[in-house]
C-alpha positions in Angstrom: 44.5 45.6 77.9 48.6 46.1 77.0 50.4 42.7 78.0 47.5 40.3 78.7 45.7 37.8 77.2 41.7 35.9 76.4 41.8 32.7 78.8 40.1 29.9 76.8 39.8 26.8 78.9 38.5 23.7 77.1 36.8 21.1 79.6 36.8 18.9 77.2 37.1 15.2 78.3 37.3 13.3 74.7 37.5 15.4 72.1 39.5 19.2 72.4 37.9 21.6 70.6 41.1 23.3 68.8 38.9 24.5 66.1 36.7 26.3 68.1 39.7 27.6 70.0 41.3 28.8 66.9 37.8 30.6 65.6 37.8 32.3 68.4 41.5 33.2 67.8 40.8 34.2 64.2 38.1 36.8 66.0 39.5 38.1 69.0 41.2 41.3 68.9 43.8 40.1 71.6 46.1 37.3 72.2 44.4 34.0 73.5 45.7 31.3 75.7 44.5 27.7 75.4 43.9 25.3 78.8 42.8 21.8 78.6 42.3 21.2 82.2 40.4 17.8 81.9 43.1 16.1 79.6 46.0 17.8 80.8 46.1 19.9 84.0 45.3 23.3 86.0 49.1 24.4 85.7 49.1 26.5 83.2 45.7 28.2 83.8 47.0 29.1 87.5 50.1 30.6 86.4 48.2 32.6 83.7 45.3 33.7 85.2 47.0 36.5 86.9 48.2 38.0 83.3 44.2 37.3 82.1 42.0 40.0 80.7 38.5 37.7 80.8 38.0 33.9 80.5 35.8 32.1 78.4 35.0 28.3 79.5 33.3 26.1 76.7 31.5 23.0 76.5 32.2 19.7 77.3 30.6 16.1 77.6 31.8 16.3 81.5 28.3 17.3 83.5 28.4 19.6 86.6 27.4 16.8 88.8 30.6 14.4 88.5 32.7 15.9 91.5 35.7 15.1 89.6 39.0 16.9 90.6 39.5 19.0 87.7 36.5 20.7 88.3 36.7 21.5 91.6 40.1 23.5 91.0 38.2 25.1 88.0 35.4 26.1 90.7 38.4 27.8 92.7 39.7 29.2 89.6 36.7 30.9 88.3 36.0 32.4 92.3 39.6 33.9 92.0 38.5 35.5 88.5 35.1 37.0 89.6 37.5 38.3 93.1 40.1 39.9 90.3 36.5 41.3 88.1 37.7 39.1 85.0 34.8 39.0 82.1 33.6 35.5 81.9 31.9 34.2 79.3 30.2 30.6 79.8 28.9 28.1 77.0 27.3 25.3 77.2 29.1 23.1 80.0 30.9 26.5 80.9 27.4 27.9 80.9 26.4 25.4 83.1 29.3 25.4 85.2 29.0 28.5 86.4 25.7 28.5 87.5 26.3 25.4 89.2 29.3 26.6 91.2 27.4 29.8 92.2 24.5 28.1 93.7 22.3 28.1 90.8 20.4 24.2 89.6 21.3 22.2 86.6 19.6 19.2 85.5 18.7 16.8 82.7 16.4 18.5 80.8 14.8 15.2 78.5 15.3 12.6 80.5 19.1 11.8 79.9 18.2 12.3 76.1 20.7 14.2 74.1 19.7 16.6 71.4 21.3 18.6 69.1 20.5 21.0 66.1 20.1 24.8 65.6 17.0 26.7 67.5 15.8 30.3 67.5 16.7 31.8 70.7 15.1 35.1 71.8 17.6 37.0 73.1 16.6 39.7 76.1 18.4 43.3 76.1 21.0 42.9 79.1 24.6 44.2 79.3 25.7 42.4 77.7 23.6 42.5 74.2 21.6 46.2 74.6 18.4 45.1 72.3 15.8 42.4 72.2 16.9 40.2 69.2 16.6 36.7 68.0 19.3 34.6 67.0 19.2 31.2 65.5 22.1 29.0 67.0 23.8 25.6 67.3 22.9 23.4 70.2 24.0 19.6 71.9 23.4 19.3 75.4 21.9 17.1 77.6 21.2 18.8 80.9 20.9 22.6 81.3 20.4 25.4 83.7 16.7 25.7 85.7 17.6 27.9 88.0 19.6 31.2 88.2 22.2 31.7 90.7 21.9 35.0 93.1 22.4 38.2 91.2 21.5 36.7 88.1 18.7 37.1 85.5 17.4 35.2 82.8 19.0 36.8 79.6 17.3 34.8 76.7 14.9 32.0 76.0 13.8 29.1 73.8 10.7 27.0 72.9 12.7 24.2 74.0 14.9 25.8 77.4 13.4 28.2 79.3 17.4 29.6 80.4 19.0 29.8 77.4 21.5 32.4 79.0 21.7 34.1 82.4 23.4 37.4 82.9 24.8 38.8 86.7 22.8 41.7 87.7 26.2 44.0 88.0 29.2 42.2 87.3 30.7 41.0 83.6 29.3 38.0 83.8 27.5 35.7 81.2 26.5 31.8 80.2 25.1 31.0 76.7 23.6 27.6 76.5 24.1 27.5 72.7 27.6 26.9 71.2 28.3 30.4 70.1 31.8 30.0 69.6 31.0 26.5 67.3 33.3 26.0 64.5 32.4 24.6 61.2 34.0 20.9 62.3 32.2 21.0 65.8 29.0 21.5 63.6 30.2 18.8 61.2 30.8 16.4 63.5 27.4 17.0 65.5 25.5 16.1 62.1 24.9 19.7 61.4 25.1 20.0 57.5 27.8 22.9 56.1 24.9 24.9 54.6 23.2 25.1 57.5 26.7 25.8 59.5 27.2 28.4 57.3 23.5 30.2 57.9 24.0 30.2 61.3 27.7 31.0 62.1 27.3 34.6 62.0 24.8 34.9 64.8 26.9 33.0 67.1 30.0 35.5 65.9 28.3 38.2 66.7 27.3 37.2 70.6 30.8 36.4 71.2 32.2 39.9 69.6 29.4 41.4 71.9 31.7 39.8 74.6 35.4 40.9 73.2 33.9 44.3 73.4 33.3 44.3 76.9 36.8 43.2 77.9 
């Protein structure tokens, strides 16, 4: 689209994740904007959403449940993208996020335990990927999504989450659990060794071009 931009918010409330930003940069075929609305404030994402061609929210150590400010004018700002028919992409917190805002369930999913690695996730044909497929991805979570919102279906599963990604029935929506946007110092600093960063990065890539191909 001539004359707008990728919306890349960051809820990030310790650590921003300006690598990942700028690998998504590095990939994205048209300009992105970053938002830190957690550290900073919503000012900037209201006064650009209007000029937005889709919106990607990424992970955070914030959880759905904290009823902070911040998220509650992100809940109004994502219900004024799905009214303007933005693409929204959703990972991990983002994921999460959106599922809780749209009356979907998110919950601990070990018991407050934290884990984080790389895991196989079998990926469903949807519209957003158009073939069954499996993809081995980068993980660290602590809760996740159990149930769906309305209009949404399960997209793709793992031995260890049963929603690894949900997908709206007909608009360009999507949440990936997994960090498919994870840079090499997100894996680094998550204990994920650079050879195994390096095995893995290109399945993650290739989700989130599936997604700068439907904007």
């Amino acid at each position: 689209m001539v004359n707008s931009t990728l919306m890349v918010i960051d809820p990030s409330i310790t650590h921003p994740e300006i690598a990942s930003f700028n690998k998504i940069v590095r990939h994205c075929p048209f300009p992105c904007t970053y938002h830190l609305p957690a550290m900073s404030s919503m000012d900037s994402i209201s006064r650009t959403l209007s000029n937005s061609c889709g919106l990607i929210i990424l992970g955070s150590a914030a959880s759905v449940h904290d009823q902070s400010d911040w998220q509650s004018k992100l809940g109004s700002i994502l219900d004024k993208a799905i009214k303007f028919d933005l693409p929204i992409l959703g990972i991990c917190f983002g994921h999460q996020f959106i599922a809780h805002q749209l009356g979907g369930k998110v919950e601990y999913l070990w018991k407050k335990d934290k884990k984080i690695g790389t895991r196989k996730v079998h990926v469903r044909s949807s519209s957003l990927i158009k073939s069954n497929k499996t993809y081995d991805l980068i993980y660290s979570h602590q809760e996740g999504v159990v149930m769906c919102p309305d209009d949404f279906y399960v997209s793709a599963y793992s031995e260890m989450v049963n929603i690894e990604a949900i997908n709206h029935n007909s608009k360009a929506i999507w949440g990936f659990q997994a960090h498919v946007e994870a840079s090499s110092s997100f894996a680094h600093r998550n204990g994920i060794s650079d050879a195994k960063y390096n095995s893995v990065k290109q399945d993650g890539s290739s989700i989130m071009k599936s997604f700068f191909d439907k904007i």
